[in-house]
N, C-alpha and C positions, 0 to 999 in steps of 0.2 A: 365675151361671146354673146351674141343678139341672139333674143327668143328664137327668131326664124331660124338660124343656124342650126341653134340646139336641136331643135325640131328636126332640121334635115340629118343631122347627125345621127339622131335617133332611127331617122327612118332610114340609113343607108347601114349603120351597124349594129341598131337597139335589137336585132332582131337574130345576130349571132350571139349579142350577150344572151338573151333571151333561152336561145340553144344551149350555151354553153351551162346555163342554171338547171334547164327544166331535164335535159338528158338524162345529168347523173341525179337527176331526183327522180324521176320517173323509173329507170334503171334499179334504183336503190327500191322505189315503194313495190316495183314488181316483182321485187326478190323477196322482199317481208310476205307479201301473199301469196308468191309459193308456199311459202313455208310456214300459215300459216295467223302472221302477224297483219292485223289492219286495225282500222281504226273500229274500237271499241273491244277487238278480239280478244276470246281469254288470252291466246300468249301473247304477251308482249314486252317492251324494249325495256325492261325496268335495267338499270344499271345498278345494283349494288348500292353502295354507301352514296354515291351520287344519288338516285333516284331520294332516297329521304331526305338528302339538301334541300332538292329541290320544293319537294313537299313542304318541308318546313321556312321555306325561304317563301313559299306563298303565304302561308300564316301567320308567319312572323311579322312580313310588312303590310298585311292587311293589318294588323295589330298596332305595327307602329305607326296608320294610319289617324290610327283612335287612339296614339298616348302611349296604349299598353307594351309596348315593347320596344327594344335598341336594336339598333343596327352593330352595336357593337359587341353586345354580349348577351347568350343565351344560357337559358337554362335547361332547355330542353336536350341537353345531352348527357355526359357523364359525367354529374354530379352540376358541371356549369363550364363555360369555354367562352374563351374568348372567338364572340362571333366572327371579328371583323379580319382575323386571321383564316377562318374556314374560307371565307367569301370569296380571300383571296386566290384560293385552289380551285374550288369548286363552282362561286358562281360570279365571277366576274365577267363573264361574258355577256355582248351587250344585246345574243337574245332572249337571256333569261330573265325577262318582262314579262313577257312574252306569257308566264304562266298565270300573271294576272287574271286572264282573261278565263281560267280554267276551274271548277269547283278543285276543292283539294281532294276531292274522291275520282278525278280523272285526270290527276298527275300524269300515270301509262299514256296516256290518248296527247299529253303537251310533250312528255319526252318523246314520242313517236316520232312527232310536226316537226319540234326542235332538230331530230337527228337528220331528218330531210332538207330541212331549210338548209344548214349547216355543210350537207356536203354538196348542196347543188349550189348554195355560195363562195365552196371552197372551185367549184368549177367556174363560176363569173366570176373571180379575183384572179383564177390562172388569165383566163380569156383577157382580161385586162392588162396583166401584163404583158402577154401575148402580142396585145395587140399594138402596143407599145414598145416592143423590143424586136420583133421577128418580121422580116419583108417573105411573108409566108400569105396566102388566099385564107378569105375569112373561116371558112372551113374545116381548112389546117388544125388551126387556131383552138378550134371548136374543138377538136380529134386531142389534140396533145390537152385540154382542159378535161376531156371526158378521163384521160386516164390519169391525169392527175390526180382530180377530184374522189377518183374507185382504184386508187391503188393498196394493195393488199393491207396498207397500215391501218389505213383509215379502215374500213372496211373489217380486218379480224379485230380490231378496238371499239368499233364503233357504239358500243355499250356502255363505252367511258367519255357521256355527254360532255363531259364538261372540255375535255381534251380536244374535242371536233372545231371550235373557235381558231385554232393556233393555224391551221391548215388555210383559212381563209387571210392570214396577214402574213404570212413567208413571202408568197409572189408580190405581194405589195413591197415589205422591206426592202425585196432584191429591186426590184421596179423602182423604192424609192433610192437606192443605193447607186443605182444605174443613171438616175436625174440630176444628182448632185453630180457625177461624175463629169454630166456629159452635157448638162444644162447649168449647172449650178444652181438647179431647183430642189430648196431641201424641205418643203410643207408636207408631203408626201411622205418623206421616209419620217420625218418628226410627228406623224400624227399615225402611223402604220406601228413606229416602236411603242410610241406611249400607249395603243388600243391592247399591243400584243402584253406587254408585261401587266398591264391593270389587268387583261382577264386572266393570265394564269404566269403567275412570273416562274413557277418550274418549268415548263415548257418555254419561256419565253428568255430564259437561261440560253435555253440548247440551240434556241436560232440566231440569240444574241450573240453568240459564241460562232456560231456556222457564217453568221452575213460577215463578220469581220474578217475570217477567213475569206469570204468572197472578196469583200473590198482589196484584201491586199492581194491574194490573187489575180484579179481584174485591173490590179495597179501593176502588177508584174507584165500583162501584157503590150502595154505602154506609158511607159512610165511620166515620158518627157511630158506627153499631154495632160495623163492624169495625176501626176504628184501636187497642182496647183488645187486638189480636191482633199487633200490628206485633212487640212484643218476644217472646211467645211460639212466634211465628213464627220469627225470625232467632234465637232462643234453641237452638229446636230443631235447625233449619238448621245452624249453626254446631257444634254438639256433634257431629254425626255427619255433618258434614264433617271433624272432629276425627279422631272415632273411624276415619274410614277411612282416615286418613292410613299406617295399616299395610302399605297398598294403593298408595293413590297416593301420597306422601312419594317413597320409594325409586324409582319408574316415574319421575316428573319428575325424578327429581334424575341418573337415568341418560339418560335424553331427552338433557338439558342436559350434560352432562359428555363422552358420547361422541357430539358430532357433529351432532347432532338442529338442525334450524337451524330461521328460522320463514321465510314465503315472501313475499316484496316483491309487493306490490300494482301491478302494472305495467300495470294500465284499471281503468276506471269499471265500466264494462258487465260482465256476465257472459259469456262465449264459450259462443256455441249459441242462446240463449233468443232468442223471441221473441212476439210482442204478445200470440199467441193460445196459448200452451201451458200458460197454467191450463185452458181450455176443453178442447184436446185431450188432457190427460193426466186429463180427469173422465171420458174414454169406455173402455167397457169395451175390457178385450183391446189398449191401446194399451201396446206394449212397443218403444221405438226401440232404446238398450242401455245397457248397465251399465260401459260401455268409455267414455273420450273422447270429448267433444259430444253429449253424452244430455243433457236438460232433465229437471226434476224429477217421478220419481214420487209422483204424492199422490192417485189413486184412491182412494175408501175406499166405495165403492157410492154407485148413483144413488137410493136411498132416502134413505140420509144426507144427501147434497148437497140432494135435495127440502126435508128439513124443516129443514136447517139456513140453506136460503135465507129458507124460513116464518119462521124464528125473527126474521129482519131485515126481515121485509113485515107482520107480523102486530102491530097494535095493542096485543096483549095482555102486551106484553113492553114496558121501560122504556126511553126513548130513553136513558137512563146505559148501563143495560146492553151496548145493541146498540153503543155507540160506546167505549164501554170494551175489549169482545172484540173488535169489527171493526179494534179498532187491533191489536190481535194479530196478524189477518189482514196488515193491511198491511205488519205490520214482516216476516211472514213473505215476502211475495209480493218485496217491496224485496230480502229477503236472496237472494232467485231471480235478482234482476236487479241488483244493484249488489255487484262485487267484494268490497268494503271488507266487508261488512253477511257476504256469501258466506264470505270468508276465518274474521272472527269464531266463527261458529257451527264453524268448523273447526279452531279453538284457534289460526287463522291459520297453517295449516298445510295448502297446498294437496292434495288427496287425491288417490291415484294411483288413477286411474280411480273407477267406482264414487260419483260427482258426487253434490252434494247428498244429505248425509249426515245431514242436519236434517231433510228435506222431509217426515217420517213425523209430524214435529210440529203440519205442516197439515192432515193424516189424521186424526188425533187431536181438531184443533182443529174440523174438522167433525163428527166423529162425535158428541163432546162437544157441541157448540150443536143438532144434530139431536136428540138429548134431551129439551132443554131448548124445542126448536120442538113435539116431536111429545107432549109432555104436555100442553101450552097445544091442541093441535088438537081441535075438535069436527066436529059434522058441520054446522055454520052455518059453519064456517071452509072449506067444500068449496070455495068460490072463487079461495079463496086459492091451492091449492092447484093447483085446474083452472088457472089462470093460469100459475103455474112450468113445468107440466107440458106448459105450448104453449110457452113461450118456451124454455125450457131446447133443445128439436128446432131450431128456431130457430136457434139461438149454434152450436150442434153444426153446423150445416148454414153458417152461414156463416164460422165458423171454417175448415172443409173447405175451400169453394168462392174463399173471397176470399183463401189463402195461396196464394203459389207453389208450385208443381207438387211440386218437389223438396223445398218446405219441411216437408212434414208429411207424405212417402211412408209410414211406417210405417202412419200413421193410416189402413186400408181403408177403400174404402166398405163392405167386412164390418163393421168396426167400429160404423161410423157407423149401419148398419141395425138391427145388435144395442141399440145405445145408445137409437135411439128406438122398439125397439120395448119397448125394459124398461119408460122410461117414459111408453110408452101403459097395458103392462099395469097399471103400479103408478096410473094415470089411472084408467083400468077399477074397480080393485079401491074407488080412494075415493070414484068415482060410484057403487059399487053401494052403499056404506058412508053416502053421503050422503042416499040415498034409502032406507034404512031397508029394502032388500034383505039387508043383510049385516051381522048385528049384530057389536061388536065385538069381540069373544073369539075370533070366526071371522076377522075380519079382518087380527087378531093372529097368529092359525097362517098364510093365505095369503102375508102379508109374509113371514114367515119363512122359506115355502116357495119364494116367490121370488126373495129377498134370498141363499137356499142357493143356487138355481140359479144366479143370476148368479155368487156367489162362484166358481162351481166355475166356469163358463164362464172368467173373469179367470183364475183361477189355473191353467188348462190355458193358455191363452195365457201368463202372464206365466214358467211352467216352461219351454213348447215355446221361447220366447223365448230362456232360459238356454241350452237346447239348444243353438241355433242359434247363439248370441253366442260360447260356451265348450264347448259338446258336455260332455255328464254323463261323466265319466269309466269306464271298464271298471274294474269291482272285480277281475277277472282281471288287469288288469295288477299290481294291487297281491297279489293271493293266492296268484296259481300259482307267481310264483318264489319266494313268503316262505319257502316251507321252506328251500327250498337256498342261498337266499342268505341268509339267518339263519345257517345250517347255517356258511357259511364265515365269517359273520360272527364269530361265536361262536368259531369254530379259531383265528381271528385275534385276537381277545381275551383269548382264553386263551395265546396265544405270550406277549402283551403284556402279560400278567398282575405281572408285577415292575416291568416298565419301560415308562413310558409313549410309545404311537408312534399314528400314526393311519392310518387305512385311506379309499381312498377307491375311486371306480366309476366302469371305462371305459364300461358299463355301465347307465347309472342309468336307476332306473325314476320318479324326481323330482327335483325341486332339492332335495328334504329327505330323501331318503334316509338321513340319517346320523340323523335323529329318531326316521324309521319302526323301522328295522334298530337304533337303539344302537352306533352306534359315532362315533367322533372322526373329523370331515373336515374338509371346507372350502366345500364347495356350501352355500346357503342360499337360501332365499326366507322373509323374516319382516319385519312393520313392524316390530318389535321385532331391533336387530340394534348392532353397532357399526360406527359408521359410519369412525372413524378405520382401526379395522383392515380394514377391507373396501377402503377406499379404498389404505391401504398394499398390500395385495394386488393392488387392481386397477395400481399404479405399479409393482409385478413382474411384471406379467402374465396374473394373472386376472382375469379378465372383471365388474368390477362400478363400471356406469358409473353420473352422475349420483345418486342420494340413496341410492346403494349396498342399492336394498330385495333385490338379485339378486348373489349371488356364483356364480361356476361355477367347477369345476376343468379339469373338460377343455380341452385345447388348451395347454398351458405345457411346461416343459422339466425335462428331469431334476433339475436343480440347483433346480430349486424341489420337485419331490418330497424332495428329501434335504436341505435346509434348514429346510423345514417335517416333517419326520419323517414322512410319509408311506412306511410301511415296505409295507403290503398294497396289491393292487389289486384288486378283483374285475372280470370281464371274462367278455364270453361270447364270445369269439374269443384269437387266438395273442396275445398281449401283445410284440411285438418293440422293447425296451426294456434299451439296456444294464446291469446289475446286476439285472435283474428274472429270479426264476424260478419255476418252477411248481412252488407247495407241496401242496396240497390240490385236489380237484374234488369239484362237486357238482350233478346235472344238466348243464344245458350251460356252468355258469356255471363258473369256475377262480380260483382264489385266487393269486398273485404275490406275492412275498415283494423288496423292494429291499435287497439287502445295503448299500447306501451312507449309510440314513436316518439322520439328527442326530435324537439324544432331545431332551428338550423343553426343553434347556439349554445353555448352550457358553460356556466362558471363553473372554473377549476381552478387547482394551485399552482404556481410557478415549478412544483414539481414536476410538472407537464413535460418538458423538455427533456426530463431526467430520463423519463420513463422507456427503460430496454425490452426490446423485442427479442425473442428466442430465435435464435436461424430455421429457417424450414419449419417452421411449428406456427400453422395459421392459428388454430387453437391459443396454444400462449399467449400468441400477440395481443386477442381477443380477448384472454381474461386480464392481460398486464393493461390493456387501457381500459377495460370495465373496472378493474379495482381502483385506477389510478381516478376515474371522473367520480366514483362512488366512496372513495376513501374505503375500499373496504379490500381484508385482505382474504380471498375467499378462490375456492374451488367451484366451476362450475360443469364441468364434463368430467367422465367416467367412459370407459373402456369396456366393453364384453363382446367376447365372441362366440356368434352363433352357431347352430348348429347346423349340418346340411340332413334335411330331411331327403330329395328326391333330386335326380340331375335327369337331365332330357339332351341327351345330343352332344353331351359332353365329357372331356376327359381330365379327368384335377390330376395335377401331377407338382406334389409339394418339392420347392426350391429354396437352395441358401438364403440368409435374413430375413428370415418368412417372408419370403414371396412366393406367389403360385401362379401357375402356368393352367389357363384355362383351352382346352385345345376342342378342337369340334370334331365330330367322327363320321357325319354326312357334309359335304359342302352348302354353302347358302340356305341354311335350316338353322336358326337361332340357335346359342347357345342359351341352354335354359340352367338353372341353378335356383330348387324351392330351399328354404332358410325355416327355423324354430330359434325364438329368442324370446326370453322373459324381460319384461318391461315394468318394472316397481312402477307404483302410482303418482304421480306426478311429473313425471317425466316425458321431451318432447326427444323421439327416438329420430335417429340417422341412419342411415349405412354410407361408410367410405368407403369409396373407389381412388386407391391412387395408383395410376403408371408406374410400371417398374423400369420403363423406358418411353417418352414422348414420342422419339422418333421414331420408335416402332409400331403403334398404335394407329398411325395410318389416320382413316376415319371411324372408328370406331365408336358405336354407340351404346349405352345401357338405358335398359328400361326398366324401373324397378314398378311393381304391383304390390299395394300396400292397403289391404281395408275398403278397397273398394276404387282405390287412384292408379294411374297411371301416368308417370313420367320419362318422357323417352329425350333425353339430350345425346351430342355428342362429347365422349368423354374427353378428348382435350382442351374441348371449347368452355363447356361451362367447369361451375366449381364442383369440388369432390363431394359433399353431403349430401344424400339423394335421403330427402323428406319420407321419412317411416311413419309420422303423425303422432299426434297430443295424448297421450294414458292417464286419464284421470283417475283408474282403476290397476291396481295389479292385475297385468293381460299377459297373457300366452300368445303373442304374434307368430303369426304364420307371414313370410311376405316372399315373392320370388325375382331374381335378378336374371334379366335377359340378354343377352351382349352379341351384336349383330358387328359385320363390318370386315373381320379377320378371320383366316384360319384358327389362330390361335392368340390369347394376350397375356401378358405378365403385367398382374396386379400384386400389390402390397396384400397378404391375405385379408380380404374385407373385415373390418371390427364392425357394430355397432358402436356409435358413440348416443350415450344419454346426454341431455343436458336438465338440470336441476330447475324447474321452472319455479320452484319458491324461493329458490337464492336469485335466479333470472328477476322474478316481481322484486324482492327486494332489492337487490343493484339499482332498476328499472327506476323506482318509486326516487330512490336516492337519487339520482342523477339527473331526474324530471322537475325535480324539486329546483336545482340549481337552473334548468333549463331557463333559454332566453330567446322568446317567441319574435321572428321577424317579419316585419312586411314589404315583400319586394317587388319592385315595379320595374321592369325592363334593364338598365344596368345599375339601379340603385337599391338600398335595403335600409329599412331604418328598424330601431327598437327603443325602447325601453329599458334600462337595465338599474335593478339596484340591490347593494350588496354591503351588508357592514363589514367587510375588510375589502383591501386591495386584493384583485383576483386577476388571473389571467382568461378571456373569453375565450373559449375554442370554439371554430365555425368550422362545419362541412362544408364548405367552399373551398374547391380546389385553388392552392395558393399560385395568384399570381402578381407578381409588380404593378400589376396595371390598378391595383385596388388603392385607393385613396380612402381613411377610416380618420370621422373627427368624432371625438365626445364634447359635447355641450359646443359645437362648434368649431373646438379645437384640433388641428393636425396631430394624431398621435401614429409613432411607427410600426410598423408589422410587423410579423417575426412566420416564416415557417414551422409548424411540426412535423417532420420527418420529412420535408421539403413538399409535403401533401399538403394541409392544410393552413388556411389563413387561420392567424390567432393575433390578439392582441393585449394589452395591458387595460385594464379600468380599476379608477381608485375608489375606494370606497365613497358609498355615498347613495343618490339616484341621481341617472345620468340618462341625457339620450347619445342615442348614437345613430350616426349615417353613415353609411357605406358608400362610396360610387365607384362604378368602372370603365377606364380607358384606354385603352389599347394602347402599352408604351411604343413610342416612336409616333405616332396618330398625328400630333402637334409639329412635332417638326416634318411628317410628311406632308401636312397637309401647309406649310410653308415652304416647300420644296416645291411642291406641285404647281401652288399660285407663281413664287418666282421662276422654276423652268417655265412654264407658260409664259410668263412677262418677258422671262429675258431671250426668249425666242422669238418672239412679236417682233422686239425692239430689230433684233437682230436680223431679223427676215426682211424689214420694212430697210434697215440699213441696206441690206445686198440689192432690196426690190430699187431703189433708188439712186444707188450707185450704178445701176447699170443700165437706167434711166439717162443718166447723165454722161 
């Protein structure tokens, strides 16, 4: 195509595409400023574990600009991860560049941009196909891309940046599915698949799965023409599922290696659904939530559903067709209601929260057959039409009326009056359209003008929803402290500049702070995570139950600060913490430095392996590997329980296996519980909180007051030891526990635990002695090591395959401890040692990728030629 062409091209359709982008972005930013959200405003679009990728995906590759850092592996998470696996979920999308251009203290203000750009691209990708499949007025076009682009999926998720990408390559796959069928042009769908699995191969699972359904669907409705498409079809298919094996290869093959399990199918039925919530999730403004027992969103506007019902009432369309797509329909609605079918479309991998993770597919699948209904529509067809348009109030009204009270509360009669009165208007507009009041070009702009309105209605509901579910997070909380706590972060970095240590926060402002800020912890929240080391953690005492998506630090014991090398603490109060002192301050926040931390290495004995863990006894665990690194066989915790001096608000009521029931006697007024306990001198005091039941505990927090500190976590989240502080004197302590969140909770009766701080220094002293200092630079670590006998090293690096370990050069093998950590063999002697790491699978993906690429070339340029000829 000649310059000039393009140009006129431009100017006769550049200007719908135009519409089709700015709509639903304009739409979307009007709805953030209702409510609150703009650019630089305190609330804003943080996304959870996303928003810290992000964050750290800016500094990281300014880093590995300058040398200092991998694209393949990070430390700035829990404990260390393979990067290149996270990238694959969270930032493959190609406009997460984009953040380049952002300081990393206005991450909120690029996810904002991002979330907009995203869904007003997902509306120019419909429009393109659009414009490409449908003999429909450019405007149409425009209408069915606006609801596309703002249907309830997108829009109640739309917090889950990273997720917003997949929504802009669906209509392109189908588009390119539709070229190969019908051109035998397959560049399109070969470059639509490979974009969509490189930026998020979960989601790119669920459509790779849906287009094929499409294709042989679309092949059912004639077969004779399109069977001569089956090979060029899976030719294509297949080559750039190849090609993004760069992508996905290494992501599965760390899934499976660390932990990643799949989830037993324990019913039939779906939990939650029921007969009528295809109906109620078609009305406007219906947002139940995005948490636990929510049924599927698949609004995609009451325009779409109109003519996508026409598409299946109206004579002018092929009973193949309608039965061909309608099974679409059914396999989708089935996957709503039968586990099995549910689990599937989820790689069979139950989803933590966030349900029905496909259902954007039946959004799609309507807006698509509204198309294909509203091109077929005349104005002889107005009956058709008027008919939908009484029944459709109808189903909406007895949906409402004939469920249980409690079964559909979200659904208002707001909702319900809105929903019928959209389509009376859109009634209105094709009675005036039938009688030759309203010729079509005007009918076209009113839809439009309509179809915006309601958008905007939905998506102030389906946001305010977010609101309410999750509350928009304060970009103050993330901006106001980043200088000064960068500020210490950085001081702390730079100590640690030789020898590698990690820092973590009494303090945090997230579970990802170490992503945000750059530095090595142990807090984490990522689906992307190692599961065995999280788990080893949580069997010491950090807090990461169940599929380990949640590690926390707070709440554990010194001796796990200084086995995991936890040398910094940032903290906006006194830190009273034996070996902890104050090195730096910065605002209210203060830097602690632990003289006791082990670097990221320690000679031990091949006894190492041997060494047994107690069931349920974090303690044990914690003294069987302190005695095992320290050769010593020793006691370091003791038991006492204190006394209750004074209660506020509360009712103790002692239960079997000493457990107590702490109940409240006003509602929403803390339970208070003041304590007396004698603390011998030398000792660094605890109080445990353990659940007498998980699932009962709800969100339940404690906040214990101790000497001047206060600590408020929530207690399922972090670990049980709530910090009583360091007695270098025989002290009479006074301290009190607060517990907010439930009527009532069942704890294990609270003990004090002491821990021995002079057996603690001596262990410490021992085991420092063997320690083995490293220096690590983005996916690499070297040292030093020398040892007169053969010893085994043990590394706090979460173990994974992907580690390559030479002494003096040489290839030596790894071995797990408790499938947590990397350890190795070194023979006596002094020796260096280097570490590297690479994402297993990485090599053959990245051979995968260059030959699907080549062997598509070859192959394109064969078809482009043959039919030349």
């Amino acid at each position: 195509m000649t310059l000039t062409k393009l140009k006129k091209s431009f100017k006769n359709e550049g200007k719908y595409g135009l519409a089709a982008f700015f709509i639903p972005f304009f739409i979307m930013l009007f709805v953030y400023l209702s409510i609150g959200i703009f650019w630089g405003s305190d609330r804003s679009v943080l996304a959870s574990d996303a928003f810290s990728q992000f964050s750290n995906f800016h500094a990281s590759f300014n880093n590995v600009l300058h040398g200092d850092q991998s694209i393949f592996y990070t430390w700035n998470a829990s404990l260390g991860l393979n990067y290149w696996s996270l990238i694959s979920y969270y930032l493959g999308g190609i406009f997460t560049p984009l953040v380049f251009f952002f300081n990393n203290q206005h991450i909120p203000d690029a996810l904002y941009l991002l979330t907009l750009l995203k869904i007003g691209s997902a509306g120019l990708a419909f429009w393109y196909y659009g414009k490409n499949t449908y003999k429909l007025s450019q405007w149409s076009i425009v209408t069915l891309s606006v609801s596309y682009s703002l249907m309830s999926f997108i829009t109640a998720h739309s917090e889950l940046i990273m997720w917003l990408d997949i929504f802009m390559y669906l209509p392109l796959v189908i588009l390119g599915i539709n070229q190969v069928m019908d051109k035998g042009k397959s560049i399109l769908l070969f470059v639509s698949y490979l974009l969509l699995f490189v930026s998020n191969f979960y989601f790119g699972f669920m459509i790779g799965v849906f287009s094929v359904v499409y294709f042989f669907a679309r092949l059912a409705t004639n077969p004779k023409q399109y069977k001569k498409s089956i090979l060029p079809y899976f030719v294509t298919a297949l080559l750039a599922g190849i090609s993004s094996m760069i992508m996905i290869l290494p992501a599965v093959l760390d899934l499976k290696t660390n932990g990643e399990t799949l989830t037993e199918m324990a019913r039939l039925k779906t939990e939650a659904t029921s007969f009528w919530d295809i109906i109620i999730k078609n009305m406007i403004g219906v947002f139940d939530t995005t948490k636990y027992g929510s049924i599927p969103f698949i609004y995609v506007g009451i325009l779409p559903l109109i003519f996508c019902i026409f598409y299946f009432v109206t004579k002018k369309i092929k009973l193949t067709n309608k039965i061909a797509y309608g099974s679409m329909f059914i396999l989708l609605i089935a996957s709503f209601y039968l586990e099995p079918l549910n689990l599937f479309w989820h790689g069979f991998h139950a989803p933590n929260m966030f349900l029905f993770r496909f259902s954007f597919l039946f959004s799609f699948l309507v807006v698509m057959l509204a198309g294909y209904g509203w091109e077929k529509f005349t104005k002889e067809d107005g009956g058709y039409l008027v008919g939908i348009c009484l029944i459709l109030p109808v189903l909406f009204l007895l949906a409402k009326l004939t469920s249980p009270k409690t079964a559909y509360d979200f659904a208002t009669p707001t909702h319900l009056l809105m929903t019928i009165l959209f389509v009376l208007l859109y009634l209105t507009a094709i009675i005036f359209y039938q009688l030759k009041k309203l010729p079509g070009k005007r009918l076209a702009i009113l839809l439009l003008l309509l179809v915006s309105g309601e958008a905007f209605l939905n998506t102030s509901y389906m946001l305010n929803g977010i609101l309410d579910d999750w509350n928009y997070a304060s970009r103050s909380l993330y901006s106001e402290p980043y200088p000064n706590y960068k500020k210490l972060v950085d001081t702390a970095n730079k100590a640690n500049k030789e020898d590698f240590y990690r820092l973590e926060s009494l303090a945090p402002i997230s579970s990802n702070d170490s992503f945000s800020y750059g530095y090595s912890g142990i807090s984490m929240f990522s689906s992307i995570r190692n599961r065995h080391s999280s788990k080893f953690l949580n069997d010491l005492g950090y807090r990461s139950r169940g599929t380990s998506l949640n590690i926390r630090y707070q709440n554990n014991t010194l001796f796990m600060d200084s086995l995991l090398g936890v040398k910094h603490n940032i903290s906006d109060q006194r830190v009273n913490k034996y070996g902890f002192t104050s090195v730096a301050k910065a605002g209210k926040y203060q830097l602690y430095e632990n003289e006791d931390a082990m670097p990221l290495g320690v000679l031990t004995e091949p006894t190492l392996y041997r060494t047994k863990f107690p069931k349920n006894d974090n303690l044990g665990a914690q003294t069987a590997l302190i005695n095992q690194l320290s050769n010593f066989d020793d006691t370091y915790y003791s038991f006492v329980k204190p006394t209750i001096a004074e209660t506020k608000n509360t009712k103790i009521i002692n239960k079997p296996n000493n457990h107590v029931l702490f109940k409240e006697i006003k509602p929403n007024i803390a339970k208070s519980i003041t304590y007396d306990i004698f603390v011998p001198a030398g000792n660094q005091a605890y109080l445990s909180l353990f659940p007498g039941d998980f699932s009962q505990i709800e969100s339940s927090s404690a906040t214990v007051l101790s000497q001047g500190t206060s600590y408020k976590s929530q207690i399922n989240i972090t670990g049980q030891y709530y910090n009583l502080g360091y007695f270098e004197k025989d002290t009479t302590l006074r301290f009190t526990l607060e517990l907010y969140g439930t009527k009532d909770i069942d704890l294990v009766d609270p003990p004090v635990v002491l821990m021995d701080t002079n057996k603690y220094q001596s262990a410490m002293n021992e085991i420092n002695k063997q320690g083995v200092n490293f220096d690590v630079s983005g996916r690499k670590a070297k040292a030093t090591v020398e040892t007169p006998e053969d010893k085994v090293l043990m590394t706090t690096i979460p173990y994974d395959k992907g580690w390559t370990v030479k002494v003096d050069g040489k290839k030596v093998p790894t071995k797990d401890f408790k499938k947590a950590f990397l350890t190795f063999s070194v023979p006596k002697g002094k020796h260096e040692v280097t570490m590297s790491f690479l994402p297993p699978g990485l090599l053959i993906g990245v051979l995968l990728f260059i030959s699907g690429i080549g062997i598509f070339s070859v192959y394109y340029i064969f078809v482009l030629n043959k039919k030349r000829k």
